[in-house]
Every structure is written in structure tokens, then in C-alpha cells.
Backbone as CSV, one residue per row, in Angstrom:
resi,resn,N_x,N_y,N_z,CA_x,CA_y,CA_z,C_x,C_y,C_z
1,UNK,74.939,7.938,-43.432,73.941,7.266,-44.243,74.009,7.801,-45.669
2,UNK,74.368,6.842,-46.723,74.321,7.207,-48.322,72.841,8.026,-48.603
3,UNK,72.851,8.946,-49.199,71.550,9.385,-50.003,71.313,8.505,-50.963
4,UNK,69.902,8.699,-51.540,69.813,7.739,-52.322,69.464,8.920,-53.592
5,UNK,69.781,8.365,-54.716,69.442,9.659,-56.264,69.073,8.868,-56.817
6,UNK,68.543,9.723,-57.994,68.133,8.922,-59.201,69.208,9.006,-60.075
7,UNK,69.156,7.543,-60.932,69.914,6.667,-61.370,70.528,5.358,-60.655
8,UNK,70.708,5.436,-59.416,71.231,4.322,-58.731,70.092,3.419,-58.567
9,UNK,68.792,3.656,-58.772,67.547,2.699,-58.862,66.881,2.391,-59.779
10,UNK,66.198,1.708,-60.340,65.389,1.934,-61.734,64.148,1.424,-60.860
11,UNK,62.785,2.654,-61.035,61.665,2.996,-60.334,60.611,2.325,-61.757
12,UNK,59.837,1.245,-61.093,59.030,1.155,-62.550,57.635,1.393,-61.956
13,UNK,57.141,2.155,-60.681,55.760,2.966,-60.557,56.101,4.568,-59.901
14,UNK,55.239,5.009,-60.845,55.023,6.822,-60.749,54.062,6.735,-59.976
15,UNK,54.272,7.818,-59.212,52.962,8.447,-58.684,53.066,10.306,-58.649
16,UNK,52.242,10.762,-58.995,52.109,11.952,-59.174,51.939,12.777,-58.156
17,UNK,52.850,13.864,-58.117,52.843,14.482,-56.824,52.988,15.988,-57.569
18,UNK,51.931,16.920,-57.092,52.081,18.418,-57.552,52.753,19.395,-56.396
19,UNK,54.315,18.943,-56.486,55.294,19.462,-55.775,55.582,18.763,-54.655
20,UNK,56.431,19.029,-53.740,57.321,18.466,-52.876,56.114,18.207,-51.579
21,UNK,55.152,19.079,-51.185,54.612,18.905,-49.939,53.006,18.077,-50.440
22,UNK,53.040,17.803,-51.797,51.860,17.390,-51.799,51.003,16.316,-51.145
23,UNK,50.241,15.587,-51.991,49.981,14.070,-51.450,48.986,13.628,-52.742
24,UNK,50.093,12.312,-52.879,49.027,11.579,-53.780,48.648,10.937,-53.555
25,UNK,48.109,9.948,-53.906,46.906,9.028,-53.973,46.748,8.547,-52.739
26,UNK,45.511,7.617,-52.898,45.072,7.585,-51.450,45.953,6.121,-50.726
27,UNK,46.537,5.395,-51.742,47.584,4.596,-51.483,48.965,4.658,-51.341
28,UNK,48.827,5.937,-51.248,50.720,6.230,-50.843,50.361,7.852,-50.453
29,UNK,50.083,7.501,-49.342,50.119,9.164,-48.261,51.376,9.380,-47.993
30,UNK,51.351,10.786,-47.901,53.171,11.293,-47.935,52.594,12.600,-46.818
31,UNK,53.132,12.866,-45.066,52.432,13.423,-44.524,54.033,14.315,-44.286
32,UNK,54.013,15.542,-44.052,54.968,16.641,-43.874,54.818,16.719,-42.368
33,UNK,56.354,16.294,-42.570,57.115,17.027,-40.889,57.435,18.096,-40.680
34,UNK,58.142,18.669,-41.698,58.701,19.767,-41.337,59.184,20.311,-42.952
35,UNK,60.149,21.039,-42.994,60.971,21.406,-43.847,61.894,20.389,-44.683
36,UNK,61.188,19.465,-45.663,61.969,18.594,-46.630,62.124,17.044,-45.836
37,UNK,61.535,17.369,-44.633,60.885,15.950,-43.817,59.297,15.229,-43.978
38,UNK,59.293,14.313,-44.492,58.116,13.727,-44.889,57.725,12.072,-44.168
39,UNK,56.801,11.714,-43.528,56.362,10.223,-43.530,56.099,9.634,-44.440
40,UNK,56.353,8.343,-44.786,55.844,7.963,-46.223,55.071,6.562,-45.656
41,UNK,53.845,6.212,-46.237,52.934,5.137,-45.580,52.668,4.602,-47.054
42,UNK,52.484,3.267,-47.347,52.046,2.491,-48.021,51.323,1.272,-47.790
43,UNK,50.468,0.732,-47.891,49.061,-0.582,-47.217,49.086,-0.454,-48.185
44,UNK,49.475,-2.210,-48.677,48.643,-3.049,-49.602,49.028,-2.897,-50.979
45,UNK,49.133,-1.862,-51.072,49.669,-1.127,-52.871,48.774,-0.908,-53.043
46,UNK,48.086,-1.261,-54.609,47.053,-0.914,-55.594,46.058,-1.370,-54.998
47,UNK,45.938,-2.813,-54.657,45.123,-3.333,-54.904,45.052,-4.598,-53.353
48,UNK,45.130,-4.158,-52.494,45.332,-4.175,-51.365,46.180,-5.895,-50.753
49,UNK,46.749,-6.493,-52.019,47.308,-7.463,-52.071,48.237,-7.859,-52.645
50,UNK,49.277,-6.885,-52.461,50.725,-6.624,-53.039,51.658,-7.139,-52.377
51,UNK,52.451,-8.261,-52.792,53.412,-8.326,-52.373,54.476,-7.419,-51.586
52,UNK,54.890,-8.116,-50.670,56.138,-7.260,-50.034,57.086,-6.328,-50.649
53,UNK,57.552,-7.023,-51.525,58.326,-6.471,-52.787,57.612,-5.442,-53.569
54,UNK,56.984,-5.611,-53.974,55.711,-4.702,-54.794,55.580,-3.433,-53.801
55,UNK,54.777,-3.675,-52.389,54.789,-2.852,-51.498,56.165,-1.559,-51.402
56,UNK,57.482,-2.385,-50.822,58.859,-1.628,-51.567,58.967,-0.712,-51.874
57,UNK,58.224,-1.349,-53.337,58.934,-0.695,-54.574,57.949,0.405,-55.207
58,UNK,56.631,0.259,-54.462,55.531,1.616,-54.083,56.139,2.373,-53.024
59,UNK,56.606,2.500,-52.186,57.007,2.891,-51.124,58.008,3.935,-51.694
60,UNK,59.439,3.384,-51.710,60.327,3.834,-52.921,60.126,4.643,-53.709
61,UNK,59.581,4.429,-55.078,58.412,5.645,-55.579,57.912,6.533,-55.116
62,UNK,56.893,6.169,-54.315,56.680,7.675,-53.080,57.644,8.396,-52.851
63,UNK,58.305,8.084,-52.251,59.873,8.755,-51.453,60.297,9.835,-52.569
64,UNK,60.789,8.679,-53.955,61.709,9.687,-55.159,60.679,10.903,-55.559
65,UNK,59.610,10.361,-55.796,58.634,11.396,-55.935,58.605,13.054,-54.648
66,UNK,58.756,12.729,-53.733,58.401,13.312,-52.512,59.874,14.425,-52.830
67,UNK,60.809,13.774,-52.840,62.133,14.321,-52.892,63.036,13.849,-54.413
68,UNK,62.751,14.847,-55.336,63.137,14.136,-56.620,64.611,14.135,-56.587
69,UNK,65.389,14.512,-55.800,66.713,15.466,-55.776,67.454,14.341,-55.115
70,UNK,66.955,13.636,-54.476,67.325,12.013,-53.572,67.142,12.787,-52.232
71,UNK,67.429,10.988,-51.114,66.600,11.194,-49.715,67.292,10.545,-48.980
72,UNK,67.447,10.650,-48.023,67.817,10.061,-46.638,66.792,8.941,-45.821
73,UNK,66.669,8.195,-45.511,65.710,6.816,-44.581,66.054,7.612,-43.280
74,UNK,65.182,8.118,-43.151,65.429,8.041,-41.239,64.911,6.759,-40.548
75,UNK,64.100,6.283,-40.076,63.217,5.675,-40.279,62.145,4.731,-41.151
76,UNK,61.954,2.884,-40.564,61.140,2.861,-41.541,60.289,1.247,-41.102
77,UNK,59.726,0.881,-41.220,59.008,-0.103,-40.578,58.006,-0.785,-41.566
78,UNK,57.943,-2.208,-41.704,57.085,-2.737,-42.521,55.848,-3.759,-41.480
79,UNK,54.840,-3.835,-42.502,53.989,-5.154,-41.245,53.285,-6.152,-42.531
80,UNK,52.846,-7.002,-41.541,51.872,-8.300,-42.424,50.813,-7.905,-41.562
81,UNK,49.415,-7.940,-42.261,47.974,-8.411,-41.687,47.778,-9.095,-42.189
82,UNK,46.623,-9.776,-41.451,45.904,-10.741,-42.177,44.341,-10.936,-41.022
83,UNK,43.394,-11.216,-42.164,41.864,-11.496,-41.340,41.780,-12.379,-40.407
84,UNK,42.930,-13.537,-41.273,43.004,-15.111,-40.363,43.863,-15.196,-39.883
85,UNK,44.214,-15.981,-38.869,45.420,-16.303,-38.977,46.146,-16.868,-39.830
86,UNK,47.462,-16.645,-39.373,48.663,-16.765,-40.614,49.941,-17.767,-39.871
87,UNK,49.904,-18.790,-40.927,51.121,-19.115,-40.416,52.343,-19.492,-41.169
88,UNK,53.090,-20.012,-41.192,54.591,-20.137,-41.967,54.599,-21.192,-43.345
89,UNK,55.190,-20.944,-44.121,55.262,-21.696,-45.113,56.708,-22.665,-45.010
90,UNK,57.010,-23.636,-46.138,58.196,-24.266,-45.764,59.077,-23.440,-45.854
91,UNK,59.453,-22.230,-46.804,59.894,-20.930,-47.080,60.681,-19.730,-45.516
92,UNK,59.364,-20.077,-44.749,59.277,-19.143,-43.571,58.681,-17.593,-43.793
93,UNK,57.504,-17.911,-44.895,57.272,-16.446,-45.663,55.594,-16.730,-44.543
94,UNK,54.957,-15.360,-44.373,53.585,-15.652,-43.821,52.537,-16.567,-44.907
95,UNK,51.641,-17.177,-44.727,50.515,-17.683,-45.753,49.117,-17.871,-44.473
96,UNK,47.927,-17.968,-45.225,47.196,-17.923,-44.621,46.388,-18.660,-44.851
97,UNK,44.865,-19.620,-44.641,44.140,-20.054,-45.555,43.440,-19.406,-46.544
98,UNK,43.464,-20.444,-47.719,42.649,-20.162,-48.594,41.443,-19.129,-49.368
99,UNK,41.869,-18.048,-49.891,40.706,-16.871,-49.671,41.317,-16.035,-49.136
100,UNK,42.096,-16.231,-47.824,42.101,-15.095,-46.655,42.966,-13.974,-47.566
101,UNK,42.763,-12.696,-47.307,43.703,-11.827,-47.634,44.367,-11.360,-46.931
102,UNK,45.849,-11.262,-47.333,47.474,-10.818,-46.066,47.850,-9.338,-46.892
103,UNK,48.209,-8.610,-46.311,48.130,-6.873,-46.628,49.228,-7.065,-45.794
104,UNK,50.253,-6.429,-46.811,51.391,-5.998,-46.203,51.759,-4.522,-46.471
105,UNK,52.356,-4.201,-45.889,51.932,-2.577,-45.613,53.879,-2.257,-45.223
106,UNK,54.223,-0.708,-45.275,55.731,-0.060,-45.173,55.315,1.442,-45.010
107,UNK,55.448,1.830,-44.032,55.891,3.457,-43.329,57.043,3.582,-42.850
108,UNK,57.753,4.831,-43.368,59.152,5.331,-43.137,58.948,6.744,-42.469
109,UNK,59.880,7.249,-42.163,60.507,8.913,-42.522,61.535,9.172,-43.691
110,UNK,61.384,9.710,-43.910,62.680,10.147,-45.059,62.820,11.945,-45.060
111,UNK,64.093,12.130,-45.083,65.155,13.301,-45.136,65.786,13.832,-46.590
112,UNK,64.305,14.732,-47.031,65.089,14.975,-48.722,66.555,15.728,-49.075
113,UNK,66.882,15.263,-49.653,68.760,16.017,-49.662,68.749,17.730,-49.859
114,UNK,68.033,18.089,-50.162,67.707,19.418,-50.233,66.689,20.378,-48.505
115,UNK,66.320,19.306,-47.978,65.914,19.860,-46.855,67.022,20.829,-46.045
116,UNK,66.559,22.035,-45.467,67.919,22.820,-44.511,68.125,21.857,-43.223
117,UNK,67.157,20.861,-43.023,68.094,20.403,-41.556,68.683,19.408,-42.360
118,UNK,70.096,18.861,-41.293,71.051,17.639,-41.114,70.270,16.407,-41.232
119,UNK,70.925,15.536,-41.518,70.484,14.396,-41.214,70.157,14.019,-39.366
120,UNK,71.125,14.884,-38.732,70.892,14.335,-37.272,70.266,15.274,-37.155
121,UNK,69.916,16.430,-37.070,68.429,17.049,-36.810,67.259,16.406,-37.304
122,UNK,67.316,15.689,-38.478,65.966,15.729,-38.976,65.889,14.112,-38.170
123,UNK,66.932,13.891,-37.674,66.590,12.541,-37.031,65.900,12.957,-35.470
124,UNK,66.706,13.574,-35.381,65.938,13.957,-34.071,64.524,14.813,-34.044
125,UNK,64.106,15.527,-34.880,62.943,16.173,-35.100,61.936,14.840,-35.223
126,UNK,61.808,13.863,-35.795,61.567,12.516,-35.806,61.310,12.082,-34.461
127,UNK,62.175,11.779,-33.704,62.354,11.448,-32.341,61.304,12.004,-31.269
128,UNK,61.753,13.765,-31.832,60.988,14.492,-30.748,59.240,14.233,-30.916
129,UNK,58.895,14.437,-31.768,57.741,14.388,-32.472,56.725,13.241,-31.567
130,UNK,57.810,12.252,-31.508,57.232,10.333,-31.299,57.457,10.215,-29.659
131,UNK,58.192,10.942,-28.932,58.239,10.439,-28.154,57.329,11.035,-26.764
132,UNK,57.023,10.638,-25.743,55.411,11.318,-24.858,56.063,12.279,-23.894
133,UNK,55.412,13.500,-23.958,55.886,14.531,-23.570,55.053,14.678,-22.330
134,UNK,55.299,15.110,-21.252,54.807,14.668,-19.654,54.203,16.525,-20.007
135,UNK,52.658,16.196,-19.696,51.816,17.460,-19.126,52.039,18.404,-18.463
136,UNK,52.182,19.940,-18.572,52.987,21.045,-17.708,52.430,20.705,-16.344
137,UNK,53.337,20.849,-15.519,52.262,20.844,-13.823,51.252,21.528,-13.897
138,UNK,51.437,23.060,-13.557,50.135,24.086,-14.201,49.398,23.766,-14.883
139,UNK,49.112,22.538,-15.517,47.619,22.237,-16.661,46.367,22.274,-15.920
140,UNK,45.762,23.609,-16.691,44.438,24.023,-15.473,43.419,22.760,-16.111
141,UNK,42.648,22.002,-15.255,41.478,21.022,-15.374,40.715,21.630,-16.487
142,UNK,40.271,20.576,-17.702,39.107,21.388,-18.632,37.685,20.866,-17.950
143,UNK,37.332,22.156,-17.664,36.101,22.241,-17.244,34.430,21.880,-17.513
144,UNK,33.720,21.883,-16.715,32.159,21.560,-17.706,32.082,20.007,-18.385
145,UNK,31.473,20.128,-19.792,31.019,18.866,-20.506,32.452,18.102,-20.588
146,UNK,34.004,18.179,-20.121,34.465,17.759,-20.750,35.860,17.566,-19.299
147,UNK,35.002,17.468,-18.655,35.147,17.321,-17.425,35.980,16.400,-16.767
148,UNK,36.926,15.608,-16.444,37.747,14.243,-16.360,38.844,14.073,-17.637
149,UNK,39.085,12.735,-17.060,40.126,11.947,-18.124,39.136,11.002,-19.051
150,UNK,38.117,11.512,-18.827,36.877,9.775,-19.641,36.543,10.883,-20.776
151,UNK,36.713,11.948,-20.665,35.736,12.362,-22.187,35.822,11.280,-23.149
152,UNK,33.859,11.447,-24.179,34.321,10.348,-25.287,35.377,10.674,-26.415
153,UNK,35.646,11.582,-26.545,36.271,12.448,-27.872,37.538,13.258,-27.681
154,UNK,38.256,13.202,-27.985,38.984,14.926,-27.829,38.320,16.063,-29.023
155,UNK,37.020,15.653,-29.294,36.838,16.981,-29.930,35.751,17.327,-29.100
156,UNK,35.103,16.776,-28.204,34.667,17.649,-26.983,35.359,18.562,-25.922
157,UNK,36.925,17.790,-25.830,37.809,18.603,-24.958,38.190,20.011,-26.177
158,UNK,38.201,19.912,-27.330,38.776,20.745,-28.104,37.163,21.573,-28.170
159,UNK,35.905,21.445,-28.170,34.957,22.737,-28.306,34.837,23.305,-26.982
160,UNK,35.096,22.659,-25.879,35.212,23.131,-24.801,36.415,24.037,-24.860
161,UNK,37.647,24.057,-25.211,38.541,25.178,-25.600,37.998,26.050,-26.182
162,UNK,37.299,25.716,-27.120,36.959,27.112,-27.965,36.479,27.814,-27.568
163,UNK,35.645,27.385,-26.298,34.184,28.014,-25.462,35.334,28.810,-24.495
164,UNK,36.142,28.360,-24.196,36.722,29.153,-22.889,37.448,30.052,-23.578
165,UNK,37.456,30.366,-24.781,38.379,31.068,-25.665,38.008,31.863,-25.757
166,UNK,36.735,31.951,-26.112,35.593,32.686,-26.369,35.229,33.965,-25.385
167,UNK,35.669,32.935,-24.205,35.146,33.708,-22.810,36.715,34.197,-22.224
168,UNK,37.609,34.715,-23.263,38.552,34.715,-22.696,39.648,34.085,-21.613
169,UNK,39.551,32.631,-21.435,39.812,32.330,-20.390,40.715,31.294,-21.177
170,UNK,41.951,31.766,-20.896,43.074,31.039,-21.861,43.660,30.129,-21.237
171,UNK,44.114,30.175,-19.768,44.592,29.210,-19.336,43.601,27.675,-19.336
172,UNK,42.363,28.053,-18.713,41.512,27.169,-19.247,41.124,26.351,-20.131
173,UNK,41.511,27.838,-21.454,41.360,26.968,-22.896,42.599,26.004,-23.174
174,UNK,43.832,26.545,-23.026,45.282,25.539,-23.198,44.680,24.298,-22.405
175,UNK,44.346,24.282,-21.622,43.954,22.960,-20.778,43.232,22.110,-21.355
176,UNK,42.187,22.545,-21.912,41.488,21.628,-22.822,41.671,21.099,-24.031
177,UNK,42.737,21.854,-24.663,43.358,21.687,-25.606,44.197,20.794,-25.672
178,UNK,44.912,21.020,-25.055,46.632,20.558,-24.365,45.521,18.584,-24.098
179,UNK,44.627,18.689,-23.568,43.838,17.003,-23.461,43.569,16.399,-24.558
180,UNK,42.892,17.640,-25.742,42.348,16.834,-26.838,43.451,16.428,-27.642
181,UNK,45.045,17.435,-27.565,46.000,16.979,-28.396,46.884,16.036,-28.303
182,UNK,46.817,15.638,-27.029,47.558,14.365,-26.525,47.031,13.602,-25.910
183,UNK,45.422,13.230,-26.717,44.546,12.162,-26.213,45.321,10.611,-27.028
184,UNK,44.823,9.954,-26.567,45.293,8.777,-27.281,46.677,8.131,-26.419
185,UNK,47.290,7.025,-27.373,48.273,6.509,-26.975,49.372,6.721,-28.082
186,UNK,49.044,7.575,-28.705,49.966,8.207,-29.652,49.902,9.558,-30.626
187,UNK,50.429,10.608,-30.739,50.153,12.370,-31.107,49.567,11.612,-32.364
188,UNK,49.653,10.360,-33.131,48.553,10.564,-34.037,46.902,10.664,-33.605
189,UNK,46.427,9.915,-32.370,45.518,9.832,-32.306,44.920,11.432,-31.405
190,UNK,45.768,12.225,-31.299,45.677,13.565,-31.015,44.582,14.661,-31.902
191,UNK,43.891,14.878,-31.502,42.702,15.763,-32.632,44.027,17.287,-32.810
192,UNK,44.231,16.913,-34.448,45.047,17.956,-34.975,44.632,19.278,-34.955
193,UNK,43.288,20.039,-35.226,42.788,20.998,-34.749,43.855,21.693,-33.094
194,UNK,43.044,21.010,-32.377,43.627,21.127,-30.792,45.373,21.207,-30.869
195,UNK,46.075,20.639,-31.841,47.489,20.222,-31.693,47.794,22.021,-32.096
196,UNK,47.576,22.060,-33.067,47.561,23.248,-33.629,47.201,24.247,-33.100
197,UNK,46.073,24.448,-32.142,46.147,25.326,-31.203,46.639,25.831,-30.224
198,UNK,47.646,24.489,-29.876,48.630,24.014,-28.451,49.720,25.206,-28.865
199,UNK,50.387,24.182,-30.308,51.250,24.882,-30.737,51.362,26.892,-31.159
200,UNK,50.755,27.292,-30.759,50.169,28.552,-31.241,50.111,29.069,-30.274
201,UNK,49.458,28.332,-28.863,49.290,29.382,-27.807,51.094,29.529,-27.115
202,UNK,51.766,27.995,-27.259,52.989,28.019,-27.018,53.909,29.134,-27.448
203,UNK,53.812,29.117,-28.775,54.061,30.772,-29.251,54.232,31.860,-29.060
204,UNK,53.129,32.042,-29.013,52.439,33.639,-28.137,52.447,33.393,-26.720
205,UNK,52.603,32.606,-26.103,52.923,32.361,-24.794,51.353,32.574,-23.716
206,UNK,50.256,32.241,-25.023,48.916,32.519,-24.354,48.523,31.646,-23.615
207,UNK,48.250,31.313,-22.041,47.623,30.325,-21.223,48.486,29.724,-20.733
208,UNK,50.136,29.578,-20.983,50.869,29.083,-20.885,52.464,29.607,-21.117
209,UNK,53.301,29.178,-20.758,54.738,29.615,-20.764,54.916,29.670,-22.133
210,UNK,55.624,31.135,-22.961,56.071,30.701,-24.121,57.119,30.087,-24.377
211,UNK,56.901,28.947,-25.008,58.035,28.099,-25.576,58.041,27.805,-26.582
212,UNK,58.797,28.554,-27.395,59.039,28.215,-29.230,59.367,26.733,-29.363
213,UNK,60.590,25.727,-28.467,60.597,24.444,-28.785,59.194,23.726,-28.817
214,UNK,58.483,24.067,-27.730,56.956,23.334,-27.501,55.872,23.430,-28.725
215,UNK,56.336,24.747,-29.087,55.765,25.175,-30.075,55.673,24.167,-31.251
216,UNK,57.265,24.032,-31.785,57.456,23.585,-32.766,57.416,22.037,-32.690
217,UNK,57.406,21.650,-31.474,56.807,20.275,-31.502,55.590,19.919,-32.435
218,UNK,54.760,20.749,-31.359,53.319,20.254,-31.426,52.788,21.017,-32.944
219,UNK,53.445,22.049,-33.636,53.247,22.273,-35.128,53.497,21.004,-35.928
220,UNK,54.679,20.744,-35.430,55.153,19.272,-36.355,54.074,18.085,-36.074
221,UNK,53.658,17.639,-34.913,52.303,16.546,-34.543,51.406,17.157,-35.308
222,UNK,51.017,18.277,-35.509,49.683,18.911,-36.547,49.802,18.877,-37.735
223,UNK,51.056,18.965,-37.919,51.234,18.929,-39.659,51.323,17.596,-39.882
224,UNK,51.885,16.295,-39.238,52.257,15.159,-39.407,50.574,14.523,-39.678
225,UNK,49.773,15.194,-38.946,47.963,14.270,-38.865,47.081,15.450,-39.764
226,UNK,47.889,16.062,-40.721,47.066,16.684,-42.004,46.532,18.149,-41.908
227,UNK,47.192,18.476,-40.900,46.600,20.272,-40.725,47.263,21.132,-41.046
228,UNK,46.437,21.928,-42.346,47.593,22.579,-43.582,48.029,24.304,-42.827
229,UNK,47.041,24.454,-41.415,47.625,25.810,-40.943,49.333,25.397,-39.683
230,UNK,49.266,24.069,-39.877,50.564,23.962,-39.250,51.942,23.486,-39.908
231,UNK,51.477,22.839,-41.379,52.319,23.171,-42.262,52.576,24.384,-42.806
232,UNK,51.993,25.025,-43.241,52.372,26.901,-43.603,52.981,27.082,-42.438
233,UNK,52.678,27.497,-41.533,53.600,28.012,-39.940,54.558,27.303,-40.213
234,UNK,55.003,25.919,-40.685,56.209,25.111,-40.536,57.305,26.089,-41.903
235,UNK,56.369,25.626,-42.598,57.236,26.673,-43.683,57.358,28.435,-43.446
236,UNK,57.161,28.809,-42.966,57.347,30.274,-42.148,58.574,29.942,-41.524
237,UNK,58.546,28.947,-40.335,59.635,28.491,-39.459,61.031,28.217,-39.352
238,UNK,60.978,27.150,-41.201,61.825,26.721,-41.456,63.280,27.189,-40.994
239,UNK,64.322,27.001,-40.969,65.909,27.420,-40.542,66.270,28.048,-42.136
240,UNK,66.979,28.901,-42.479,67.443,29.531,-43.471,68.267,28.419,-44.486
């Protein structure tokens, strides 16, 4: 896969980024994977009715910004919404009625050329991240208020960790944890707190088998949903 640099594009929107792991605006989130691995999300552009193209070419921007040095696409996916339905023009472009507003939206991964992993590591760090990781057998039941597979929250399964934490009771606590971080139907909808704790006890091998890979999974799911103690650990981590 070509990198992409500057000069081979002409970028006509900035967005300001105070260094490589930052995040700007609230229309172009840039979320850290790892070491010079970043998600890049864009909805709507400015003004939540940007053309596809427009969308792009915000997107794009993000990226050069993110990695000024040029980047790698691992990954990358665009969508149409719309309030109404939408249907085809003579074109074959979406349109909708009258009024309605269509939000088109572009999330990637991207691989800055300066990152220490490969392109096929950082593809696969990607991979690993996304794909559903089957529950240790040993996952002790979280106990009390938080009791079953119905909790309303995973941040009830995650204070119920804290409580068993509290009380020393670690295997217990991984259990409750280990629920709130892979609640959902996807590690985004995982309460990052809890992810971050997963990843940590994996570590230290507290409540659970130590496993540095497990580890570094579930650091990367925490850092990916905004939790800045699993980005620092990531940058600790990094490969030389």
C-alpha cells in the first residue's frame, strides 16, 4: 500500500491538532490505537450537511494532520443517513424529500509512516481490537446488584468491581469487569473505565491469568473509547 505525503494532495481544510495524539474538533475525532495508529471519524463536516466529497476531503485533513509525515489507510468506511427516507436520483446518488437532511459521514484507521509497527501489524492490531473475544471459562459470576446478563449498565457491573476490589476479592472483581468491558455488541459500547481495568489486571496477572497479549488488547479498546490512562500505558508499551 503507497503512503500517502504531503505534496501529492493539495488539502484546502486545516484542522488543528496540538501534536500527533491529540483531538480536534468535535467534527473530526481522531481516537488513538496504539503507537502512530489512529481512527479517524468524520459526520456531516461543518455543518452537518456536507457533501460526500466535502466529507473526504475533511476526513483527509484529519488524517495529514494526525500524521504530518504521511499515512497508511488501513481501513475505512463511509455511510449516508437520512431522517426520511431516501431514494435514488436519475444520477443513482441518494436524495430525499424536500427539507429532509442526508449526513454523510467517513471513519477509517490509518497507519502514520513514522509509527514503529508495519503496516501488517498495525493491520492486524486493527483486526485484533474489532474482532469478539470469547470470555475466559474461569469468569467468576459478578455478584450482588449486578447480578445476571440483564444489568441496566455496565457501569453497575464496573462499581460492583470496585466494591469487590475493595474487599479484596479480585477474581470477583475481573468478573465484573471483564462484563462491563465487553458489554454491548461492540468493545465500543464497552464502559472504557472497566476496559482499562481488564487490561491491567491482565498484566499483573490479578484475578486472572497474566497475559500481556490480553493485556494489550483490551489497553488498545480503552484507548480507542477515550481513556487517557490506557493511552499513556500504550505509550510506555510501544515496540522500540
Amino acid at each position: 500500500m503507497t503512503v500517502l505525503r504531503r505534496g501529492t494532495i493539495g488539502i484546502g481544510i486545516a484542522i488543528t491538532l496540538a501534536g500527533c495524539a491529540s483531538t480536534p474538533t468535535a467534527d473530526a475525532p481522531i481516537d488513538r490505537v496504539d503507537e502512530g495508529i489512529y481512527r479517524v471519524v468524520i459526520v456531516g463536516g461543518d455543518d452537518a450537511r456536507a457533501s460526500p466529497r466535502q466529507v473526504a476531503a475533511s476526513w483527509d485533513a484529519a488524517a495529514w494532520n494526525t500524521c504530518p509525515e504521511g499515512y497508511e489507510v488501513i481501513e475505512e468506511r463511509t455511510t449516508t443517513e437520512s431522517g426520511s427516507p431516501v431514494g435514488l436520483n436519475l444520477l443513482g446518488l441518494p436524495v430525499s424529500p424536500a427539507g429532509a437532511k442526508i449526513v454523510h459521514g467517513k471513519s477509517g484507521y490509518v497507519r502514520c509512516s513514522d509509527s514503529p509497527y508495519g503496516l501488517a501489524d498495525a493491520s492486524f492490531i486493527v483486526r485484533e481490537i474489532k474482532t469478539s473475544i470469547p470470555p475466559p471459562a474461569d469468569l467468576a459470576i459478578c455478584t450482588g446488584e449486578a447480578q445476571g446478563r440483564d444489568a441496566p449498565d455496565p457501569a453497575v457491573w464496573r462499581t460492583r468491581g470496585i466494591r469487590l476490589l475493595d474487599e479484596n476479592d479480585l477474581r470477583g472483581a475481573f468478573g465484573c469487569f471483564y462484563r462491563a468491558a465487553s458489554a454491548g455488541t461492540d468493545f465500543r459500547d464497552g464502559d472504557a473505565d472497566a476496559q482499562f481495568r481488564v487490561a491491567r489486571m491482565y498484566e499483573r496477572g490479578e484475578g486472572t491469568d497474566a497475559s500481556p497479549m490480553m493485556a494489550l488488547t483490551w489497553y488498545r479498546r480503552a484507548a480507542v473509547n477515550g481513556h487517557a490512562g490506557a493511552q499513556f500505558r500504550l505509550s510506555e508499551l510501544a515496540p522500540p
